[in-house]
C-alpha positions as CSV (number, residue, x, y, z in Angstrom):
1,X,-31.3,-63.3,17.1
2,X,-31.2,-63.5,13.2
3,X,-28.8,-63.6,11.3
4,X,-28.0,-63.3,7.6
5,X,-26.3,-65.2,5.4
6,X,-23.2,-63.5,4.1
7,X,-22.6,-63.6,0.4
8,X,-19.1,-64.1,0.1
9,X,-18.0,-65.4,4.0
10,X,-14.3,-64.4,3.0
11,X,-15.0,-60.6,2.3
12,X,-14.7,-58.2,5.4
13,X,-17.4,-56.8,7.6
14,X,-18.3,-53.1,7.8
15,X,-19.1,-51.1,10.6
16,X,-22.8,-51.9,9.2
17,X,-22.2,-55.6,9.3
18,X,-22.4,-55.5,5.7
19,X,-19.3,-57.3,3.2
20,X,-17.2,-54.8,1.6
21,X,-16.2,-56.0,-1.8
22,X,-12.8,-55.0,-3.9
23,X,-15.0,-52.2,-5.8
24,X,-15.4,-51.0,-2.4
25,X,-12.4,-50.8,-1.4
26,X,-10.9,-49.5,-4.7
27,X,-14.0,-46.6,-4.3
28,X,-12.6,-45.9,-1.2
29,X,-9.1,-45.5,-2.5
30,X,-9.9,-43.4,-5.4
31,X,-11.6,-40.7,-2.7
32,X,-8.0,-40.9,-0.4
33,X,-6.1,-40.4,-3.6
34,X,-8.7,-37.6,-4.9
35,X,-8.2,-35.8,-1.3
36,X,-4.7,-35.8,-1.1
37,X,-4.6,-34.6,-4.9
38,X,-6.5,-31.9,-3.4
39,X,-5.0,-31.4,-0.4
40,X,-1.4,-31.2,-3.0
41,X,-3.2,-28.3,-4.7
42,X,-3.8,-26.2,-2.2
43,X,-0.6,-26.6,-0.4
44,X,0.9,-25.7,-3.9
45,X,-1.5,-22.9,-4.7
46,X,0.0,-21.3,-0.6
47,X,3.5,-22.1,-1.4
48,X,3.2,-19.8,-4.7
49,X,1.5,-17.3,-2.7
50,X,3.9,-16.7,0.0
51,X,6.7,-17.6,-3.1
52,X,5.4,-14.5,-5.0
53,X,4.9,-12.5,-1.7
54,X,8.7,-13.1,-0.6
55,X,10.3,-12.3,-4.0
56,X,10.1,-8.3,-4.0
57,X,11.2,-8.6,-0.2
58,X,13.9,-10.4,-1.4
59,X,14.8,-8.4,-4.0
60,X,14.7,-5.1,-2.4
61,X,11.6,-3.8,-4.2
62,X,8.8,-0.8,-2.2
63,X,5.5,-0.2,-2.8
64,X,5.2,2.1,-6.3
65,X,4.5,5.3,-6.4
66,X,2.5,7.3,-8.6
67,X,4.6,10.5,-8.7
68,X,6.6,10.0,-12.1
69,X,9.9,8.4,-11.2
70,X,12.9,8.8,-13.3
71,X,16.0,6.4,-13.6
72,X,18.4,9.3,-13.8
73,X,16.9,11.0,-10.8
74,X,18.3,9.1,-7.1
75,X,15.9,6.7,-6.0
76,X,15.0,9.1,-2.4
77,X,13.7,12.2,-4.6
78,X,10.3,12.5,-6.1
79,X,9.6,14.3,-9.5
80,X,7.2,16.9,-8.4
81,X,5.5,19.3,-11.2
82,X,7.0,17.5,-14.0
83,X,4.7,19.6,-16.4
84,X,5.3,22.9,-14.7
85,X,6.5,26.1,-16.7
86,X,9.6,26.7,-14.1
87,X,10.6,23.0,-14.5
88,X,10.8,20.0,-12.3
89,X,11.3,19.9,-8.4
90,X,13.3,17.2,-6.8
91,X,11.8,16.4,-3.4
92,X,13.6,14.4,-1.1
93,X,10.9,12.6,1.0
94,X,12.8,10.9,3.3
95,X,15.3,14.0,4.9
96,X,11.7,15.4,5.3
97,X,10.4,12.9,7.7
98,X,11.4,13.4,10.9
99,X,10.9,17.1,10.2
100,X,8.4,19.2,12.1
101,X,7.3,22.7,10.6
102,X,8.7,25.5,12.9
103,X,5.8,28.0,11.2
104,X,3.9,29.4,14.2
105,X,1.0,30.1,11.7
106,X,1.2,26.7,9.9
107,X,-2.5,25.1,9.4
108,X,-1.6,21.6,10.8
109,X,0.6,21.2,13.7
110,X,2.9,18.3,14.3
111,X,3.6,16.4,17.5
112,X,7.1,15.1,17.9
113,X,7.0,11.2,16.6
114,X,4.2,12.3,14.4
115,X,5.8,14.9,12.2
116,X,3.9,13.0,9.3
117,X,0.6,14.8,9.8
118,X,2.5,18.4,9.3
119,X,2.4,17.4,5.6
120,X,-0.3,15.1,5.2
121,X,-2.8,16.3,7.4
122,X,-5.7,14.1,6.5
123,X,-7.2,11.9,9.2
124,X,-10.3,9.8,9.5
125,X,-13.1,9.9,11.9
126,X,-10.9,7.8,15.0
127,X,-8.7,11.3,14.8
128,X,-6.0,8.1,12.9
129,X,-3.6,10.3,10.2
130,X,-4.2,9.4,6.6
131,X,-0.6,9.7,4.7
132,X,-2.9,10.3,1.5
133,X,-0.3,12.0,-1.2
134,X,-0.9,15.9,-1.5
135,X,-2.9,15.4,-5.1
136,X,-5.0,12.8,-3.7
137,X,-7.5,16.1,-2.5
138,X,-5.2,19.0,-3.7
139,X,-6.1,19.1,-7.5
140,X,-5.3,21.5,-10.3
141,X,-6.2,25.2,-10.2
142,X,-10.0,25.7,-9.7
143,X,-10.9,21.8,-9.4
144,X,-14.2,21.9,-7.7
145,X,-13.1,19.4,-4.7
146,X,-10.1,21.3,-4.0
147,X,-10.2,22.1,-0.1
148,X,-10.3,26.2,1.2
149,X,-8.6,27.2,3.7
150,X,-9.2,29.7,6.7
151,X,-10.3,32.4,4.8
152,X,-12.1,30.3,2.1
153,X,-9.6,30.6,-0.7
154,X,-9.2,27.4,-2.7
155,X,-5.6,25.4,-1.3
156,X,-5.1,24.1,-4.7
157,X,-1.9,22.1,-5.3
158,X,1.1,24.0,-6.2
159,X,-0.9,26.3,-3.6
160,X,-0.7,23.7,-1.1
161,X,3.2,23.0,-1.9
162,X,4.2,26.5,-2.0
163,X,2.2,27.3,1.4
164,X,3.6,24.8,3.8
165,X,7.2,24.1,1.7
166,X,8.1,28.0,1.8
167,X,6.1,28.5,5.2
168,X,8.4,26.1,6.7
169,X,11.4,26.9,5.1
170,X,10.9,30.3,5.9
171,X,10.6,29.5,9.7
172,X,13.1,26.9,9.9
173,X,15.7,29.2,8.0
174,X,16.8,26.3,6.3
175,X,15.9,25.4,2.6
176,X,14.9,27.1,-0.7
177,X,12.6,30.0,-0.6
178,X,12.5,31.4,-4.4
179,X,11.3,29.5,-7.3
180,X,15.2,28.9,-9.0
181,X,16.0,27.1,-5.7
182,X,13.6,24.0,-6.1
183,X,12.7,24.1,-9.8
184,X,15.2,23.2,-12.1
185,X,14.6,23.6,-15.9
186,X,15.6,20.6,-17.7
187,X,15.5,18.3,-14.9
């Protein structure tokens, strides 16, 4: 067997048999202290996250909505035709939910626990409703995307509110039915 002759007989082995100096050892150091400077980081970085993800629960705050929102109007209702000629319709989403039109000849038929897809009748390929706001495919008067309906006339979007709003009103018996009943001048 051979065996070497060790530099410095007081420094400690390695696993290699080899003597590890104090610039070892300080090497060695600096990469624990460079690793848990990381590992700091990153703990800080996921702390912020779920910080800046908690704050709006917190505090109360929903997902924004780009129908035009006003401070003066109750926080339930939506602004609806804010640039219209017969003035502004308040729309109270949530009093509308649970609803399911009564309209035997209604386009889209609601099951009960899905009275969602009355209104937003969109769904993807799995048959899965889309809740897609009405504008999102229902555009202004003779937009070339706007979708026809069963006889091919262009659904267009104060078409598409006036259709299934006054259909359903209309069937329920319940609700306004003439134009001074949801649009108020002014509002």
């Amino acid at each position: 067997m051979i065996t070497r002759a060790r530099a410095n007989p007081e420094l400690p082995l390695n696993s290699t048999g080899i003597g590890v100096g104090k610039g070892d050892t300080e090497i060695r150091n600096s990469k624990f202290e460079i690793r848990n400077s990381l590992l700091r980081l990153k703990l800080a970085v996921l702390f912020a996250y779920g910080f800046g993800l908690l704050i709006p629960a917190v505090l109360g705050a929903g997902p924004s909505h780009s129908v035009d929102q006003s401070e003066e109007v109750p926080a339930k209702f939506f602004r609806l035709d804010v640039r219209g000629s017969k003035g502004v319709v308040l729309f109270n989403h949530k009093s509308h939910e649970a609803r399911i039109n009564p309209d035997a000849n209604a386009p889209y038929k609601a099951k009960a626990g899905a009275a969602c897809i009355g209104c937003h009748h969109t769904a993807n390929s799995r048959g899965i409703p889309q809740l897609w706001k009405c504008s999102s495919c229902h555009r202004g008067e003779g937009a070339p995307t706007n979708p026809k309906n069963r006889d091919f006339d262009e659904v267009w979007s104060e078409r598409a509110f006036h259709d299934s709003c006054i259909g359903c009103h209309r069937a329920s018996l319940k609700g306004p039915t003439t134009c001074g009943e949801c649009h108020k001048p002014g509002s």
